[in-house]
Structures are given as C-alpha cells and as structure tokens.
N, C-alpha and C positions, 0 to 999 in steps of 0.2 A: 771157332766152332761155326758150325753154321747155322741160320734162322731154324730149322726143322728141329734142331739137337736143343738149341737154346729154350724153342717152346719146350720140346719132351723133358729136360731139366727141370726148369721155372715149373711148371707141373706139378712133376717129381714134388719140389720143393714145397708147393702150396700144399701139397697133398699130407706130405710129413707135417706143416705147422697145425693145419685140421684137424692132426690125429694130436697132437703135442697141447695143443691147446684152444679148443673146438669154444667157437662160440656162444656166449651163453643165448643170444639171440640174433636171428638173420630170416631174410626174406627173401623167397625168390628172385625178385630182379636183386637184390642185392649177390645173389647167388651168380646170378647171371655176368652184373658187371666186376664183378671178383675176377670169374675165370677171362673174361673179355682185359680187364685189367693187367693179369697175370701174364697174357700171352704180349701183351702191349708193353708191360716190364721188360719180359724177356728177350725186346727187341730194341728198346732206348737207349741203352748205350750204345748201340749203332746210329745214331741220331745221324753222327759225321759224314754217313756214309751214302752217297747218292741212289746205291743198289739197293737200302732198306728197304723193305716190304711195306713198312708205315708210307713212304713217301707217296707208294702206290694208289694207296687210297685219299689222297688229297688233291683237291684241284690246283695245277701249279707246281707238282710235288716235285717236280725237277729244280725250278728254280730254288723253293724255298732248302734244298738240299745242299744248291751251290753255296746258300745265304748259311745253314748252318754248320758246314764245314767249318769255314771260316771262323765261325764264335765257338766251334769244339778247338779249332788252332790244330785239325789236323785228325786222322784214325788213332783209335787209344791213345788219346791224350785227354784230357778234364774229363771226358762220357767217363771211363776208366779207373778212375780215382776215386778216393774219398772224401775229395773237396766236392767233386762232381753227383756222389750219392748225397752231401750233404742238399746241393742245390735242389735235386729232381727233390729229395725228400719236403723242403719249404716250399718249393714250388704246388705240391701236390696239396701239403697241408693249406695254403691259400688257395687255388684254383678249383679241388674238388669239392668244398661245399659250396661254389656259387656255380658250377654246371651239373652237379648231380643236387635233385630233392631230398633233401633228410628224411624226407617224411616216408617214403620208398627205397630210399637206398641210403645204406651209411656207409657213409663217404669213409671213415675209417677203415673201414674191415676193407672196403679199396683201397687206398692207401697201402695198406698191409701187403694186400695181393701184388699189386704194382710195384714195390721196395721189394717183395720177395722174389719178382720176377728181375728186375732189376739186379739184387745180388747175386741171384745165382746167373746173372751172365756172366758178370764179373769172376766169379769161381771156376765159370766151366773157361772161359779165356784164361786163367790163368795158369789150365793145366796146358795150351799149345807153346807149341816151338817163340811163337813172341811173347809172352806174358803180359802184365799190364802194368802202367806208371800207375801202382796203388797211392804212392805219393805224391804224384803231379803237384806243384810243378818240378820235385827233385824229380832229376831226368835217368831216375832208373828202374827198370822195369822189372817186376816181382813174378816169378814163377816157380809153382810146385810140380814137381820137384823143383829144387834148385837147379840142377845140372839139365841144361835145355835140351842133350839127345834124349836124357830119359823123355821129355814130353813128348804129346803128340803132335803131329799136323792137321791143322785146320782143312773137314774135306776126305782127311786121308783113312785107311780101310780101317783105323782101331774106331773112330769117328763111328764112319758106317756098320760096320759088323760087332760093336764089341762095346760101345757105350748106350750107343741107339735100343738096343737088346735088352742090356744091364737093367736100364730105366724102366723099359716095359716090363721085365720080369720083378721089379723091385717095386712097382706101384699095383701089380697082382698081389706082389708078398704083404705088401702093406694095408694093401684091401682087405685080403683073406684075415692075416692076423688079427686086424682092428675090427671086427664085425660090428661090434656090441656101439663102438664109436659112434659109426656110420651110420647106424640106427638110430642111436639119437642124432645126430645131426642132422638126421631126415623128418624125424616126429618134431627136431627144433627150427627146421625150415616149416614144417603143415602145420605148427601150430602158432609161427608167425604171420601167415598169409590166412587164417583163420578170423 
C-alpha cells in the first residue's frame, strides 16, 4: 500500500475505535497528538524503508534510514510482525510519558492512536500480492486472501480507484450513523479544555 492509503486506513480505523469506545475524557492537544499519532502509526512499519515520509522530516533522515534498514534486517521483516508491534508497543509505553506532558496530553489515548495506526498498516499490507512475515522470524509470509492472485498490487488501480474511495465513503457512513457519538465526543473534548 502506499503512504496515502495507509493514512486514509489508520484513519478509517481510529475513527471506528472513537465510535467503539469513545473516551471518557480528552483534550484538545491531546486530540491533536492522537490524530498526529495516528498518521505517524500508519507510517512505522515502513521505518526500513529509506523513501518513508517520516524520514523526511528529520535532519539526517537519509543516513539514519540506511542505519535502520539494517536493525529492521530488511522491508517487511520485524516492522511487520508481531514481535515487531510487540516492540513499537514497549517502546511507546516507555518513551511517550517522558516526551509528552500528562498534564496536556495523555500519553495513553496516544499510544492507542499510534498502535492503531500501526495495525492497520499491517492489515492493509496484508491484503497486497507480498503479504507480511506476521511471524518473523518464521520466514513465511501471511496474506489475505491466502491465494496471492486474489490480492492486490501495491499502487495498482483497485489501490487507487476502489479502496482509496471505499474508505472515504465508509468514514461519511460512519460519521452520519454515529451522530449522537460525535457529539459527545465533542462536549467531552470542550468540557475537558474548560
């Protein structure tokens, strides 16, 4: 899949846990670094990959891309797996309360967004023509369907015309449906910043 699809997923996805299980309290910036989060998710298991977008924004980002190919051991390998969501997950659980303020942003309900960015890249790679080593280090690669013609290509026009779409119209449907949600999740953000 590609960075674009991966955000409009990871999205999708946060968008569906909002409605599933909305939290009892949050704050603007917290709101903020959620969706900042989310998109950041959905872009981490490309860590491997020197053409990441993340790389973009860091001074260096080239070299330090050559440095973590290397310790990914390669494209969809550990980023890819479940050993590898084990990691970002402890990673995250130690790193985000000592660079985000609890007192402004909780660090959890990030967490959350970032893991859920993170899994659904994993989901949406799972549906292309290469699937993912979900068990890294066994050196076999999991795709749905199983039979690799049924998948897509990464790029290729069901990508652009036909998931890219799906997503937009399924996060309209999800919108409209949940109105009542939305609403408190909005009087529970203005009454957190209150």
């Amino acid at each position: 899949m590609t960075a674009r699809t991966h955000d409009v997923i990871a999205f999708s996805a946060l968008t569906t846990m909002a409605v599933i299980n909305p939290p009892s309290e949050i704050t603007i910036p917290t709101v903020f670094a959620c969706l900042v989060g989310n998109i950041v998710g959905s872009l981490m298991p490309d860590l491997d990959q020197a053409t990441n977008r993340l790389w973009d924004l860091l001074p260096w980002g080239d070299n330090l891309a050559r440095i973590f190919r290397s310790v990914f051991l390669g494209h969809r390998t550990l980023s890819h797996s479940i050993l590898g969501l084990l990691i970002f997950d402890f990673l995250l659980w130690k790193l985000l309360p000592v660079f985000l303020n609890p007192s402004y942003i909780n660090p959890w309900l990030v967490q959350d967004a970032i893991m859920i960015g993170v899994i659904s890249h994993l989901a949406a790679d799972a549906i292309t023509k290469d699937g993912i080593p979900l068990f890294f280090p066994i050196p076999v690669k999991i795709g749905i369907p199983p039979l690799t013609k049924l998948r897509i290509k990464t790029g290729g026009w069901i990508e652009k015309y036909m998931i890219m779409p799906a997503m937009a119209v399924y996060i309209f449907w999800l919108i409209s449906k949940n109105q009542e949600v939305f609403i408190n999740l909005f009087q529970t953000i203005k009454a957190g910043t209150g």
